[in-house]
N, C-alpha and C positions, 0 to 999 in steps of 0.2 A: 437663659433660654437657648442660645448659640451653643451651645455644649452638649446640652439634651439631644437637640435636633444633630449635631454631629454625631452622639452615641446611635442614637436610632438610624443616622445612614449607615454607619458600619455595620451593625446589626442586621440592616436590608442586602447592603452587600456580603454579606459572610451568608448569609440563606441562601441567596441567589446563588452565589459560587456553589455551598454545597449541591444545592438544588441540580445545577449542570454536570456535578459529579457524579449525581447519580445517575441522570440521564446518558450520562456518556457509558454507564458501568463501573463508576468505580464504588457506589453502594449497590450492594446487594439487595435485591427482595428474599424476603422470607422463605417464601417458596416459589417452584415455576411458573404458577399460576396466580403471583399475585406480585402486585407493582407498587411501587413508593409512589405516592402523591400527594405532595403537599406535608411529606413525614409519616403523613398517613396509610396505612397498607390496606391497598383495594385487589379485590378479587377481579381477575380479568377472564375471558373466556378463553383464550392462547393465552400459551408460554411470551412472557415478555422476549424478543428477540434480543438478542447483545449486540453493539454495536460497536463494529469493530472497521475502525478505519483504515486502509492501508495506506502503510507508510511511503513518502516520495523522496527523493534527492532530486539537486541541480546537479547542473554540469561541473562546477568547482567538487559537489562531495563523490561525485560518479570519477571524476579525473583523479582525484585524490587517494579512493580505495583502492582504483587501477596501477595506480606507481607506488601505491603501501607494500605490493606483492599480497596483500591479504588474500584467501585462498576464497575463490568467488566465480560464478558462472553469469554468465553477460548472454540472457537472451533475447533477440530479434524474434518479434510475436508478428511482423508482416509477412504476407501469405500472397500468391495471386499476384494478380495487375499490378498490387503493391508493393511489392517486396521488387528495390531496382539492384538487389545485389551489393546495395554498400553497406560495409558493416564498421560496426563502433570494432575497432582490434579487440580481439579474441572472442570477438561473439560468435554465440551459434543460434541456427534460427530455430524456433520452434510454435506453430502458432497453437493459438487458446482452443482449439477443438483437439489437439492430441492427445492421442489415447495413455493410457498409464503407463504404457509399456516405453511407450516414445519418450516418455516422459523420463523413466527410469535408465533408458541410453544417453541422456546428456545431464540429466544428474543425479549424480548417487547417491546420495544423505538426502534425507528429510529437514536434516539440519543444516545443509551447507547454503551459506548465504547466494541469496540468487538479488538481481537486477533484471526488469525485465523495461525495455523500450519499444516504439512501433515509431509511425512516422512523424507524429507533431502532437501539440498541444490538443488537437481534435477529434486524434484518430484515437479510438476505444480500444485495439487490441490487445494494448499492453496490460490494460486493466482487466479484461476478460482473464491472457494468462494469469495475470498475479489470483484471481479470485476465482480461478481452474485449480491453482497448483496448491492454491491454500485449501481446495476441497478434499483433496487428494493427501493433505495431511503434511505441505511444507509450511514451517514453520518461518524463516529467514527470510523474506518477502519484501526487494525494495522496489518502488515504479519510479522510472525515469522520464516522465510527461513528455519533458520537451521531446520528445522522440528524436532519430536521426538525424530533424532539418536543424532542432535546437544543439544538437551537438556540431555539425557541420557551421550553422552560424556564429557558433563562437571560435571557429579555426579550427579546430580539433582535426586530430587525422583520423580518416577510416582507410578499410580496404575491401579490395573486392570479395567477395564470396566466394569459396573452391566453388569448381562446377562438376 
């Protein structure tokens, strides 16, 4: 009886995990207009949305890509009142309401790996840029949460911003 009842939790577990696969997107539905449930393909009124997370780093893997030399744009999404002029070295600032064109004088590629940070754990600007920039068709897309205070908290050097 102990054996069974092990068989059938894996069983529950192996559904379940698929189950989250496909909620996440990694199954597809048949068509746009129709969603996996339960294995089952149901017809929906909207196109199922994709759900597409963007990706984060710490301050260890943001320090790390910065002393690789890897070829990469480090942007400052504070704007206003907020923005005190310190910046992570070699950033440039640019916030989530810039237009395409702004967009396209601090980064070239579509392709080229970008970071974007703002002020802290709370402050949303940095999320707006990343999910501006991915509207506009960049691919390479990492958020840095802990914004400036979490980099300055852990020692790191910045500098001032040209004026």
């Amino acid at each position: 009886m102990k054996t069974r009842s092990s068989r059938l939790m894996i069983v529950v577990v192996v559904m379940a995990v698929a189950g989250l696969f496909a909620a996440v997107g990694f199954g597809e539905p048949a068509c746009s207009k129709c969603a996996s449930v339960g294995g089952e393909s149901v017809k929906t009124q909207e196109p199922v949305k994709e759900v597409q997370a963007l990706a984060e780093i710490n301050t260890a893997t943001l320090e790390t890509l910065i002393r690789s030399g890897v070829s990469l744009v480090i942007l400052d999404a504070r704007t206003g009142k907020f923005d005190d002029g310190k910046r992570i070295t070699g950033a440039k600032s640019l916030g989530p309401q810039a237009s395409e064109e702004e967009v396209k004088s601090v980064v070239a590629s579509k392709d080229q790996l970008i970071v974007t940070y703002c002020s802290n754990l709370h402050c949303p600007a940095s999320r707006m840029l990343a999910e501006h920039l991915k509207s506009l068709g960049y691919v390479n897309i990492l958020e840095y949460p802990d914004g400036i205070a979490g980099w300055i908290s852990a020692g790191k050097a910045v500098v001032e911003a040209a004026k």
